[in-house]
C-alpha positions in Angstrom: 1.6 -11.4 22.3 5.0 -10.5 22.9 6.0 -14.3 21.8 4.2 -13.3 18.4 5.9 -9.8 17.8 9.4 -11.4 18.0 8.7 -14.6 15.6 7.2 -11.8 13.7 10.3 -9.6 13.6 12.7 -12.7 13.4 10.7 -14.4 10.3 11.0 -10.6 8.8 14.7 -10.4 9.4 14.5 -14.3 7.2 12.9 -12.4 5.0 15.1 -9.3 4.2 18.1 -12.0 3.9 16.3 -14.4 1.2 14.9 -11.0 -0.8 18.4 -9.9 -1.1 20.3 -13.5 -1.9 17.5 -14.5 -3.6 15.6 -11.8 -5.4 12.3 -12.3 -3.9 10.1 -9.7 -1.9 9.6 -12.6 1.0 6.3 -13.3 0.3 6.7 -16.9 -0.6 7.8 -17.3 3.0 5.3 -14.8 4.8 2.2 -16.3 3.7 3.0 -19.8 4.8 4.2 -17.5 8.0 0.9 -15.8 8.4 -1.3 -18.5 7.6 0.3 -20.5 10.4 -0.9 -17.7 12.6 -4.4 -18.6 11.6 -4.5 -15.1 9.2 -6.7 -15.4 6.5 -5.4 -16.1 3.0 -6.5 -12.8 1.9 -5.1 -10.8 5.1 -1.6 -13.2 4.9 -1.6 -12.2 0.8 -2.5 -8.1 1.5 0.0 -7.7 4.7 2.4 -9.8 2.7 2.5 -7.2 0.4 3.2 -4.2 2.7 5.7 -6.5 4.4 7.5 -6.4 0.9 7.2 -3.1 0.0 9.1 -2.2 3.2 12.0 -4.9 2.7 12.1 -4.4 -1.0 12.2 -0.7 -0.7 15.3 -1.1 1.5 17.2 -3.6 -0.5 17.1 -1.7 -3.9 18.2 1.4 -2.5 21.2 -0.5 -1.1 21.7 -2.4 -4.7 21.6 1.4 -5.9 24.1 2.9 -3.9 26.3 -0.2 -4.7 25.8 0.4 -8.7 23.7 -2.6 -9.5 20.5 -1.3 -10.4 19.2 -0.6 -13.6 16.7 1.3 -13.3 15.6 1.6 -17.3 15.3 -2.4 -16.9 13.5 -2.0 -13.6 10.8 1.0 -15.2 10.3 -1.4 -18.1 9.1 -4.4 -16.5 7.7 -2.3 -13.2 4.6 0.1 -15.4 2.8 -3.1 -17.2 3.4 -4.9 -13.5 1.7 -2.0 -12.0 -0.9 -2.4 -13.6 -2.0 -6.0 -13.8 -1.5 -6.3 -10.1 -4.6 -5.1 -9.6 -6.3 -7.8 -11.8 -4.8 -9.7 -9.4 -6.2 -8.4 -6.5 -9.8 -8.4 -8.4 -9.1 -12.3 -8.7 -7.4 -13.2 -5.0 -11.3 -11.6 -3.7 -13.5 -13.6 -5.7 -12.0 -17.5 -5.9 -12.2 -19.7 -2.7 -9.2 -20.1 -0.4 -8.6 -23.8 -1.3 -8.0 -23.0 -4.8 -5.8 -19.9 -4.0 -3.5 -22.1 -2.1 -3.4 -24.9 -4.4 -2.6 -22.2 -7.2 0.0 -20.7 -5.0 2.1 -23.8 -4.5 1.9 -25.3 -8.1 3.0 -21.4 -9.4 6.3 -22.5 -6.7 6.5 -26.0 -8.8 6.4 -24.2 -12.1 9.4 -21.8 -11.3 11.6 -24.3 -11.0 10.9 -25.8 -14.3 11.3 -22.1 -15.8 14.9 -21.7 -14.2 16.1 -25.1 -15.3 14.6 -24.8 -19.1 17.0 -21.5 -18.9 19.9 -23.9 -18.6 18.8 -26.2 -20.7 18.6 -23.5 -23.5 21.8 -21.5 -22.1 23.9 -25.0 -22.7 22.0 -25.7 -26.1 22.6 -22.3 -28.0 20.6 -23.3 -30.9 17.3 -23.6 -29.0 17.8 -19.8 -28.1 16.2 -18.8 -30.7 12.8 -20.5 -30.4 12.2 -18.4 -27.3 14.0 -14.8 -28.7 11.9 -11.8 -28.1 12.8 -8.2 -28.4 13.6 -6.5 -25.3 10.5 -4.0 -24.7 8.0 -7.1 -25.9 10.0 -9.5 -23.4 9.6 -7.0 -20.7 6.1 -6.5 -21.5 5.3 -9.9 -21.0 7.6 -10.5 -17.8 5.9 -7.4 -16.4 2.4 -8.7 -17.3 2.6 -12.1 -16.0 4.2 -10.6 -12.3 2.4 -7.8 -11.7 -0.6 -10.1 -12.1 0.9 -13.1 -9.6 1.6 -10.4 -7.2 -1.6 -9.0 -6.9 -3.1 -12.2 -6.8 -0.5 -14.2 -4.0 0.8 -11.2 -2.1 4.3 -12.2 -3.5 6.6 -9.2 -4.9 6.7 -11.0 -7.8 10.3 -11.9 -7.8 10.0 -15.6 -7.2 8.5 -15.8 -11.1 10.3 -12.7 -12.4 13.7 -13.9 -11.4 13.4 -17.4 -14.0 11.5 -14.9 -16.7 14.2 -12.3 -16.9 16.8 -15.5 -17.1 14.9 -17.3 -19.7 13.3 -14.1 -21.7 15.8 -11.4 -20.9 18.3 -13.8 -20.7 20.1 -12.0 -17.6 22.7 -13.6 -15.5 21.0 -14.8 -12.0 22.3 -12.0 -9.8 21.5 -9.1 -12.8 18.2 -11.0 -12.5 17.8 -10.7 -8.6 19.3 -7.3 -8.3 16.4 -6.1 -11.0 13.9 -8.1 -9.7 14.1 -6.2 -6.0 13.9 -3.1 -8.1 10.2 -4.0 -10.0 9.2 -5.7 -6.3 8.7 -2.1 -5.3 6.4 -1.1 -8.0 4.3 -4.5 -7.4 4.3 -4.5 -3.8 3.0 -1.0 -3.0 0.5 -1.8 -6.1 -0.8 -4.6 -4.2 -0.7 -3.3 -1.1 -2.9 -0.5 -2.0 -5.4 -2.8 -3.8 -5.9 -5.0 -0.9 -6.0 -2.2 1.7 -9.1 -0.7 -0.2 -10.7 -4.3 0.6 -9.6 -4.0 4.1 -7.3 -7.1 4.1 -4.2 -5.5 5.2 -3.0 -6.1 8.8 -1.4 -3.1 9.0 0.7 -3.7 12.2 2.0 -7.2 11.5 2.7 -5.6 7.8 5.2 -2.9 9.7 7.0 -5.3 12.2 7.6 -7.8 9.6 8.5 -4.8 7.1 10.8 -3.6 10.1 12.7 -7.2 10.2 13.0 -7.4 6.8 14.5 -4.3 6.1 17.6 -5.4 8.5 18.1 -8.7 6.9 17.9 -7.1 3.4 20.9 -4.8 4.2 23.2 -7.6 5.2 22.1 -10.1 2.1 22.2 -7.2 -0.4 26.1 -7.2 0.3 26.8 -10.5 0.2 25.1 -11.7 -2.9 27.9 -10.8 -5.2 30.5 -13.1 -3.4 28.0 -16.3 -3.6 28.8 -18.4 -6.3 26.2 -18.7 -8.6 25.6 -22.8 -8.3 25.3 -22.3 -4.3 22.3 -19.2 -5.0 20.8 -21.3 -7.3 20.4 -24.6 -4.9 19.0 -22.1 -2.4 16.3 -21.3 -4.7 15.3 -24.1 -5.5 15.2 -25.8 -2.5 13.3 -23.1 -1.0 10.7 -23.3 -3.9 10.5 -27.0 -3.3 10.1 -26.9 0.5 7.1 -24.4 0.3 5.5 -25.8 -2.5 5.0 -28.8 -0.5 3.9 -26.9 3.2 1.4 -24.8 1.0 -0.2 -28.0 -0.5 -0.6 -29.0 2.8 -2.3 -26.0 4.0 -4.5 -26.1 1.1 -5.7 -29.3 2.0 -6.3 -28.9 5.6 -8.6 -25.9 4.2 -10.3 -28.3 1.6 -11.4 -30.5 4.9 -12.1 -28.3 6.8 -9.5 -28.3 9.4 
């Protein structure tokens, strides 16, 4: 037990330091995490979620204090998010593990085409407009689309909103991360709640992984805007990749049985 509340504390403390480098709540990497402790994919997606609310929480209030949050950005994409999480959750209840999983690492797969079309279009300036939106409409959609993944993989919603904001908002990565952690608190606690009133949510694995993530986050939160931007967005990616491919795994073990 004692073996399990330390790898619990330590993979929090990972997680805090990739939600504050990388934008993301840490869910990407604590339901893999949980799901290797033999949790459930609904209890490793609903304590996810309170896991993120705690780190996320945390992270934006130190982005706040340092002068990088915007919070009219972060209202606009968090109130359609908070509500289409819990369409989310509604979904995550009623389809079978194996195809939650499977979903879960091709929605990994698909962020990383999203953050290179953004460069693709960023060095071709005339494609730009193909994809121009006006700002409410492109929140509206960016807010839509992650409030709904969250609720339905116990992610804040950062590791789609982060490519989104690039591609629709067309934000620099770390104005993209920074505001990202910001609308991860509104999704989070929305999922949270909607998973907890189906009794999914481990509550004290959700703290202690909440608790190690809120250290990590106040050390990464500083030293994201020294990173050069090529080095963050290697880190992403390679992340994505990596899990992608351990969460197609998992999916399969579940599809036999194992």
């Amino acid at each position: 037990m004692l073996d399990e509340v330390v790898i619990l504390i330590l993979s929090g403390l990972g997680s805090g330091l990739l939600a504050g480098v990388l934008g993301i709540g840490g869910g990407t990497v604590l339901v893999p995490l949980l799901l290797a402790f033999d949790y459930t994919s609904l209890q490793a997606i609903a304590t996810s979620s309170l896991a993120i609310f705690i780190t996320s929480s945390a992270g934006s209030i130190q982005n706040w204090r340092m002068g990088y949050l915007d919070f009219q950005r972060v209202i606009l994409l968090g109130i359609p998010a908070l509500i289409t999480t819990q369409f989310g959750v509604l979904v995550a209840n009623r389809i079978p593990e194996f195809i939650l999983l499977t979903a879960f690492a091709c929605m990994l797969i698909f962020n990383i085409f999203l953050s290179n079309l953004r460069r693709q279009l960023v060095t071709t300036p005339h494609q730009v407009s193909e994809v121009r939106l006006s700002e409410k409409v492109a929140c509206l959609l960016t807010g839509v689309i992650v409030g709904f993944l969250a609720g339905l993989f116990g992610i804040g919603g950062g590791v789609i909103m982060v490519p989104l904001q690039m591609l629709l908002l067309k934000e620099e990565i770390k104005v993209a991360i920074q505001t990202s952690l910001g609308v991860i608190v509104i999704t989070s606690i929305s999922s949270c709640f909607g998973h907890a009133l189906n009794n999914n949510v481990v509550w004290l694995v959700g703290i202690t992984l909440g608790f190690g993530g809120l250290i990590g986050v106040q050390f990464s939160t500083r030293f994201l805007p020294r990173l050069p931007d090529k080095v963050v967005r290697f880190c992403f990616y390679a992340m994505l990749a990596m899990l992608s491919v351990y969460t197609f795994w998992k999916a399969w073990n579940v599809y036999n049985g194992n």
